[in-house]
FIVEX-740877 format. One record per residue: residue number from 1; residue in three letters; x negated, z, y of N, C-alpha, C in turn. Coordinates in steps of 0.02 Angstrom, whole numbers, plus 50000, padded with zeros to 5 digits. Layout:
! residues N
 num residuo   n.X   n.Z   n.Y  ca.X  ca.Z  ca.Y   c.X   c.Z   c.Y
 NUM     ala     X     Z     Y     X     Z     Y     X     Z     Y
...
//
This chain:
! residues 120
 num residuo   n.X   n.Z   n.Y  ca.X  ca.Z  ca.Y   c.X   c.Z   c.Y
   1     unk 50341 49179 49212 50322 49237 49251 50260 49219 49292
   2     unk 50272 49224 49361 50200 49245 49398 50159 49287 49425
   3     unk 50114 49286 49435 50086 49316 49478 50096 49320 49551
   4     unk 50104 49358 49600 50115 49366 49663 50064 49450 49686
   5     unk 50049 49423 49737 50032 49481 49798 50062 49511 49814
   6     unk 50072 49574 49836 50131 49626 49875 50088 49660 49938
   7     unk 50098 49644 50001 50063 49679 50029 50091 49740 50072
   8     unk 50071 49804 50085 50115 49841 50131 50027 49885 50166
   9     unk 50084 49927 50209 50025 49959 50267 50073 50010 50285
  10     unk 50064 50104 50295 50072 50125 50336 50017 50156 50393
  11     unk 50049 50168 50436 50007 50236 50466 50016 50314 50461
  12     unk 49952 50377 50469 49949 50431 50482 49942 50437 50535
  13     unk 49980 50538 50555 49960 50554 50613 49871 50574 50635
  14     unk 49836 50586 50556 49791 50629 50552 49740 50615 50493
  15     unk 49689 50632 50481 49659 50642 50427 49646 50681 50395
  16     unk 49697 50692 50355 49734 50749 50330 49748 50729 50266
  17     unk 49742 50784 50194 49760 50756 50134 49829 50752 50104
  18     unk 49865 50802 50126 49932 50811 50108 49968 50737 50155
  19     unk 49958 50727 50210 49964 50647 50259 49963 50598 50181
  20     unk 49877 50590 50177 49882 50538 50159 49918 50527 50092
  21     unk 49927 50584 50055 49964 50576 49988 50038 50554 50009
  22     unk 50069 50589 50057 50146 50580 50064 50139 50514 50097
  23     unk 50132 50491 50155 50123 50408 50165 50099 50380 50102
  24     unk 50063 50387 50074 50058 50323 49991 50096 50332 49959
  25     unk 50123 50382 49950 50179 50395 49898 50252 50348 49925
  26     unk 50269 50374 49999 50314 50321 50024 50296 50242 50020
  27     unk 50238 50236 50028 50240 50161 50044 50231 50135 49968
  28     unk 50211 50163 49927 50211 50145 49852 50286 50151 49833
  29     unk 50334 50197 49836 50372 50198 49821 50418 50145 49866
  30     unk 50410 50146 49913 50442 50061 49943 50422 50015 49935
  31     unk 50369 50010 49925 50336 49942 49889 50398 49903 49820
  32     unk 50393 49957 49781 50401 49967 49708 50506 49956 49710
  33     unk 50523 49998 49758 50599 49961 49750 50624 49918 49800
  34     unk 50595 49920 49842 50591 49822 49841 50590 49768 49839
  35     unk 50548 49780 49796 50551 49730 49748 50567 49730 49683
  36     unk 50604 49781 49675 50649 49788 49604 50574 49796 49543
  37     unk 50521 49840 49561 50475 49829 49480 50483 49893 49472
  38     unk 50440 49895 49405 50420 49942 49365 50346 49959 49354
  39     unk 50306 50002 49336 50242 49989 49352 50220 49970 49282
  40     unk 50252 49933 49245 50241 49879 49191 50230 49792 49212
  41     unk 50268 49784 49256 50284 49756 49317 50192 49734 49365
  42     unk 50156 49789 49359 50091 49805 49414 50056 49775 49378
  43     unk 49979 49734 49397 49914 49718 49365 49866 49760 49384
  44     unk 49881 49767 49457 49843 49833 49476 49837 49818 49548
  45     unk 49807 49881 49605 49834 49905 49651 49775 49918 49678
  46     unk 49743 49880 49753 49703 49904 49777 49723 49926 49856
  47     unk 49684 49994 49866 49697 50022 49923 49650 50028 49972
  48     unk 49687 50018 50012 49614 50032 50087 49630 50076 50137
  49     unk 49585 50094 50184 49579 50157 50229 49547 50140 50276
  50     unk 49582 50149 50321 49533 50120 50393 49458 50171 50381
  51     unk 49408 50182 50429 49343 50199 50414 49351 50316 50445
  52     unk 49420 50304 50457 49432 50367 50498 49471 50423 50458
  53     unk 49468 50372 50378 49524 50420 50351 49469 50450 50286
  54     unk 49464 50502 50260 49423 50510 50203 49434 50583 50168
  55     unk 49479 50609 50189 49510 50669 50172 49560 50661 50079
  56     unk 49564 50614 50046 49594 50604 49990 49593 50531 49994
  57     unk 49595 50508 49901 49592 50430 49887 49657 50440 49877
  58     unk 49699 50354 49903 49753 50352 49917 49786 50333 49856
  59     unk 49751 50297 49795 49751 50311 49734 49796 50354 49705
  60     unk 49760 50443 49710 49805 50483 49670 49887 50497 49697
  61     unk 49928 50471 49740 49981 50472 49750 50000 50434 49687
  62     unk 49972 50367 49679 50006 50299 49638 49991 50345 49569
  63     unk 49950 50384 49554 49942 50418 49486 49972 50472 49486
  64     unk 50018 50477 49531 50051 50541 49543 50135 50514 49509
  65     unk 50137 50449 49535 50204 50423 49543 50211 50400 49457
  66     unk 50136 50393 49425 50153 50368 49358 50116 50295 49359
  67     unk 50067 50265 49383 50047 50236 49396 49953 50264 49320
  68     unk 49967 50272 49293 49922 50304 49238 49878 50255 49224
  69     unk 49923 50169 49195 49894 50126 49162 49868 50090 49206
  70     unk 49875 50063 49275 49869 50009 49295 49789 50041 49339
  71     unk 49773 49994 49347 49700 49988 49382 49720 50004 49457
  72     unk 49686 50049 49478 49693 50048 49543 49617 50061 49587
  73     unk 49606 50043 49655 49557 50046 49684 49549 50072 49772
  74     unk 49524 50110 49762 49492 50116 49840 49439 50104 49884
  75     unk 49447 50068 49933 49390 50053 49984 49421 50057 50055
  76     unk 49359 50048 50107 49358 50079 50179 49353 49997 50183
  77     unk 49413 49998 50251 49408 49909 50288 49371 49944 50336
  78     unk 49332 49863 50366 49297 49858 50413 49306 49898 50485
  79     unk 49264 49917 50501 49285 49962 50558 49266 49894 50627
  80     unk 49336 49873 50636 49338 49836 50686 49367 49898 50754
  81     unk 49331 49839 50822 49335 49893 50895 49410 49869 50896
  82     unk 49433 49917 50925 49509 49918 50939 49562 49916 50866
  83     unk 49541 49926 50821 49583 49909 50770 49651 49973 50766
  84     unk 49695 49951 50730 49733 50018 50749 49717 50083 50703
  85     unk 49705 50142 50719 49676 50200 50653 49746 50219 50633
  86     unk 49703 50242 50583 49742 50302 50538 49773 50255 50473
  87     unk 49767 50204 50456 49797 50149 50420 49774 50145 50346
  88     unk 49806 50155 50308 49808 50155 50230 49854 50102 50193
  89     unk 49808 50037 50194 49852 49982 50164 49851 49961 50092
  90     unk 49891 49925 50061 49877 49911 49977 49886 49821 49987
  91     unk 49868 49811 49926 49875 49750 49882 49894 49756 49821
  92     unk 49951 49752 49808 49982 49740 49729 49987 49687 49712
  93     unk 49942 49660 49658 49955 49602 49598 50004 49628 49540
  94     unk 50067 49583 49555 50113 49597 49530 50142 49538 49477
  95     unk 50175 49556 49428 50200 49481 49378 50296 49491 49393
  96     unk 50307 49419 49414 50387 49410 49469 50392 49367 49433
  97     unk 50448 49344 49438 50501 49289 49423 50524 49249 49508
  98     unk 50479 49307 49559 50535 49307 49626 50501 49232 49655
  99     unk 50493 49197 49680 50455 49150 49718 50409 49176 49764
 100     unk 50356 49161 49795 50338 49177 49861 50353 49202 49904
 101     unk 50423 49164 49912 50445 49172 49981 50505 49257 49986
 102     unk 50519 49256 49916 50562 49308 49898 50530 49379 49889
 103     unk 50466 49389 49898 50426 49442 49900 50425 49500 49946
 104     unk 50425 49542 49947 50448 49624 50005 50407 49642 50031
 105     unk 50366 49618 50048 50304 49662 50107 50322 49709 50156
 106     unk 50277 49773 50151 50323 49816 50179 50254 49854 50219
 107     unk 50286 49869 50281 50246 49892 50354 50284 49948 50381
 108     unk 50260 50007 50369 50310 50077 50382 50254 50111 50433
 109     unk 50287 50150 50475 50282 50178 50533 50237 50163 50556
 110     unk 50169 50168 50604 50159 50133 50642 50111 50069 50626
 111     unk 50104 50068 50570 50084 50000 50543 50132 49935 50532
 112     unk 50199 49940 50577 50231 49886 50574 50204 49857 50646
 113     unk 50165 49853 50686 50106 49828 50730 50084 49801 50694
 114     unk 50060 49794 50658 50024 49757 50599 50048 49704 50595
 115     unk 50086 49686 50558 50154 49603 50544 50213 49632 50581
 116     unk 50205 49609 50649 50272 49610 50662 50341 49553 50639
 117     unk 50303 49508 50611 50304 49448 50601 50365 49450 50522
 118     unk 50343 49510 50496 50367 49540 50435 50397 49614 50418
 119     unk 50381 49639 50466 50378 49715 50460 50475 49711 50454
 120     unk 50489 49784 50413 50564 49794 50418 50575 49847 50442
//
């Protein structure tokens, strides 16, 4: 078993709390069957927020979904000029069997600007 990264990103229209819960909840929940886990599966889960979003931690969706045990975290990325707003991204340390290359990174609505490179 290894360890692997999972990375995903969506965007909001708004900074708004009910927004940001339903985007984490989707992108957690696509994260999660994607890659076929369980959140036994998780080491733990850190989340970020561009510097424009602060209306709810994106957190309690993943503790919403059952996410109880695993460690999770929130912080504000750098407020770069031009960056794109409204953006609530994660990092899941995850334990796979999958390789590297077999991993689901996932970029939903307008954060597939982000990796186009990857985005589905």
């Amino acid at each position: 078993m290894a360890v692997r990264a999972v990375r995903g990103a969506t965007q909001i229209d708004a900074d708004d709390r009910d927004q940001i819960l339903e985007a984490t909840t989707e992108l957690v929940t696509e994260v999660m069957a994607r890659n076929a886990l369980s959140t036994d599966d998780v080491i733990s889960v850190i989340f970020t927020v561009t510097p424009d979003l602060t209306a709810e931690f994106p957190a309690l969706a993943a503790r919403k979904l059952g996410f109880h045990e695993v460690p999770l975290l929130c912080a504000t990325e750098i407020g770069v000029p031009r960056a794109l707003p409204r953006v609530i991204r994660l990092m899941a340390h995850i334990e796979t069997d999958r390789p590297r290359a077999d991993v689901q990174h996932v970029y939903l609505r307008g954060a597939t600007a982000l990796r186009l490179d990857i985005a589905q």
